[in-house]
VEXDO-142791 format. One line per field, with one value per residue (C-alpha): residue in three letters; x, y, z. Coordinates in nm, 3 decimals. Layout:
# VEXDO-142791
rest ALA_...
c1 X_...
c2 Y_...
c3 Z_...
//
This chain:
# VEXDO-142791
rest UNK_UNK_UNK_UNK_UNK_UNK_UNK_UNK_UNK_UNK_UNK_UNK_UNK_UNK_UNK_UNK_UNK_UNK_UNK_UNK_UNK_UNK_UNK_UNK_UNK_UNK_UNK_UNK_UNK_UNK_UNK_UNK_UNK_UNK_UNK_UNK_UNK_UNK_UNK_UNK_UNK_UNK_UNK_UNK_UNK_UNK_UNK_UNK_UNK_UNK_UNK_UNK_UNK_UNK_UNK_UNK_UNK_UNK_UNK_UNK_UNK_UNK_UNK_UNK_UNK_UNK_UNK_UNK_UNK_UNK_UNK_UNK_UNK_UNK_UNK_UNK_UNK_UNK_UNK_UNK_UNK_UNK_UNK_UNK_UNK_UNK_UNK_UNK_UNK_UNK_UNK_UNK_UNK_UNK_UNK_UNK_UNK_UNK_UNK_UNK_UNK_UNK_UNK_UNK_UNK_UNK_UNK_UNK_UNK_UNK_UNK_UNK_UNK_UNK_UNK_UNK_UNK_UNK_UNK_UNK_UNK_UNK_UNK_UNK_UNK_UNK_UNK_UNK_UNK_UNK_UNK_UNK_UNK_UNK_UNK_UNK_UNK_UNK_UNK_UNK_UNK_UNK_UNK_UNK_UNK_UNK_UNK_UNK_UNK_UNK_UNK_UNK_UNK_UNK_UNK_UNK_UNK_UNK_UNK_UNK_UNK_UNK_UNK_UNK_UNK_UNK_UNK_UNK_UNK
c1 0.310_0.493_0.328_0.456_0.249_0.352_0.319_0.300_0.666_0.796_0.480_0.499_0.882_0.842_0.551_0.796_1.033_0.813_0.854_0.549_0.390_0.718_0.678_0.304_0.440_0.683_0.587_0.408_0.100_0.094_-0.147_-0.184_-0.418_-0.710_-0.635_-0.316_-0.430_-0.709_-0.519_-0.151_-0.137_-0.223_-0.071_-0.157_-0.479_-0.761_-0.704_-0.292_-0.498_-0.718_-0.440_-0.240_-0.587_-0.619_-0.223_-0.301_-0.269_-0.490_-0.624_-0.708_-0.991_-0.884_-1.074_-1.171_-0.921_-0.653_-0.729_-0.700_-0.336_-0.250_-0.342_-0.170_0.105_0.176_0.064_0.391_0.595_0.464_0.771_0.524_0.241_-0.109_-0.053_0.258_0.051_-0.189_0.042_0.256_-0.097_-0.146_0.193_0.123_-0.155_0.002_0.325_0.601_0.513_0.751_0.688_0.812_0.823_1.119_1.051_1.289_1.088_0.912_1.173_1.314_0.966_0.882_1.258_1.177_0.912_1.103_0.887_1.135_1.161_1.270_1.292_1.317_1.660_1.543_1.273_1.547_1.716_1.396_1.280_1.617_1.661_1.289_1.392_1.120_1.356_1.714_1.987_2.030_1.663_1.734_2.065_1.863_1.567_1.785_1.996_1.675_1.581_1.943_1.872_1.486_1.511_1.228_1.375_1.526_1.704_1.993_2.328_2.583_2.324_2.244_2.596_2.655_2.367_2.430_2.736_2.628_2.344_2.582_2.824_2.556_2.475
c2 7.802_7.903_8.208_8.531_8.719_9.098_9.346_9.727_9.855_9.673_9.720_10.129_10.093_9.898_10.189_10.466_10.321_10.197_9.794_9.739_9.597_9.327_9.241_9.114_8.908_8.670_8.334_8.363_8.414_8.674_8.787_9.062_9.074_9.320_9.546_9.666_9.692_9.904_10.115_10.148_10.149_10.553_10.705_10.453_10.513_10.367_10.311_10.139_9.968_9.842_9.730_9.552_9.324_9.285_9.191_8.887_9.033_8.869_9.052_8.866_8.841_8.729_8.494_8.600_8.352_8.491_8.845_8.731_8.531_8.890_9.072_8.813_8.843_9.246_9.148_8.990_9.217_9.569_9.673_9.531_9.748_9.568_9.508_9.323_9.111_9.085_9.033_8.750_8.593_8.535_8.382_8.131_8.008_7.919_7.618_7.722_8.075_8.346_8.661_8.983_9.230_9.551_9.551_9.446_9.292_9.096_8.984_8.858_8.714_8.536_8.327_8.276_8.063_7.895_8.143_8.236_8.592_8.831_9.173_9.413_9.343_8.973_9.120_9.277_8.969_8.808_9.060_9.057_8.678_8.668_8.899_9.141_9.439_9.537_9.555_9.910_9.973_9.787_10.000_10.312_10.199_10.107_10.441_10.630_10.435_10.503_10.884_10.891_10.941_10.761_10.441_10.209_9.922_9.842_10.085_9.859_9.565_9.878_9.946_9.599_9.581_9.910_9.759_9.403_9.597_9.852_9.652_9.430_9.673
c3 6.216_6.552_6.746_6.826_7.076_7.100_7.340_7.237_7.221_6.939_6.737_6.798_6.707_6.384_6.281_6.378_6.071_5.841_5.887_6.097_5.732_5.659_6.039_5.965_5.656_5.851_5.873_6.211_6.341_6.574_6.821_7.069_7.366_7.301_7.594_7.432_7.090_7.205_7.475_7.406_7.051_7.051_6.772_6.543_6.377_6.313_5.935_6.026_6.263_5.999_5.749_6.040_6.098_5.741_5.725_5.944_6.286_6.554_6.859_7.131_7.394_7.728_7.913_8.291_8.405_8.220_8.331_8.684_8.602_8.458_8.797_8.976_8.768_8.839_9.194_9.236_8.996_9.044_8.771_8.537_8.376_8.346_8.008_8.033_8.228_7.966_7.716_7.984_8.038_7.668_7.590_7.836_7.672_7.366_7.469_7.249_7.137_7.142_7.321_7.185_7.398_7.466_7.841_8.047_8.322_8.138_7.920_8.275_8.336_8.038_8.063_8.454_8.278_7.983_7.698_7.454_7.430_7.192_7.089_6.795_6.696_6.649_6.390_6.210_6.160_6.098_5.838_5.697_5.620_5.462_5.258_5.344_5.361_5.203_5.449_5.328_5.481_5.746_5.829_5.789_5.992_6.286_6.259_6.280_6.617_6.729_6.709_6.847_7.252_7.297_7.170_7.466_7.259_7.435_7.306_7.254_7.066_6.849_6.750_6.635_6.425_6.235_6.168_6.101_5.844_5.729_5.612_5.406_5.186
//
């Protein structure tokens, strides 16, 4: 089973429109380093925290030397919050993984060295073609994101998609 380590954005996204539960049911195993489950994860509580560890999400301890590849890391890309290094540092342990992350930076980072990255949209379609969700949900769940100023998913990927999902209905 390939590994998807996630760093916070696309996990508060996926809670903000109620897919955060067919996330945890693809066919990955997918971890998160503890420092961002315990620290940036802030509106979810303790009981959705709960139910995402019982759903098969693993939170990871990093190992001293893995906390100092993270500072090193943000040393040499200050764009990067300490957690994106946590969350880079973990990826790199595990050949092959994917890393899911919404930030930039990192995204930049992570191809730099050859870890496939990917984003929310690629849950969408990843949700979609397990057949986790309806397209109609889908379309709604991504229209929802569209409207929320908080949301950074790139404008014009967003427009295709509610199209793409629209049109599936």
């Amino acid at each position: 089973m390939r590994i998807v380590v996630s760093d916070s954005s696309c996990l508060i996204d996926l809670r903000k429109v109620s897919l955060l539960d067919a996330f945890l049911k693809l066919p990955y195993e997918i971890l998160i380093p503890n420092t961002l489950f315990e620290e940036e994860l802030l509106k979810f509580t303790e009981a959705q925290k709960r139910a995402m560890l019982r759903a098969g999400l693993k939170v990871i301890d990093l190992p001293g030397e893995r906390v100092l590849r993270a500072q090193l890391v943000i040393r040499a890309a200050p764009q990067l919050s300490a957690h994106d290094g946590f969350a880079f540092a973990l990826a790199e342990t595990h050949p092959g993984c994917i890393l899911l992350t919404g930030d930039r930076y990192l995204r930049t980072l992570a191809a730099r060295h050859k870890i496939e990255v990917h984003g929310f949209l690629w849950v969408i379609d990843e949700i979609h073609q397990n057949r986790l969700s309806t397209a109609k949900a889908l379309c709604s769940a991504l229209r929802l994101l569209a409207g929320d100023p908080a949301v950074r998913l790139p404008r014009k990927e967003m427009a295709t998609y509610l199209k793409r999902y629209g049109v599936l209905r």
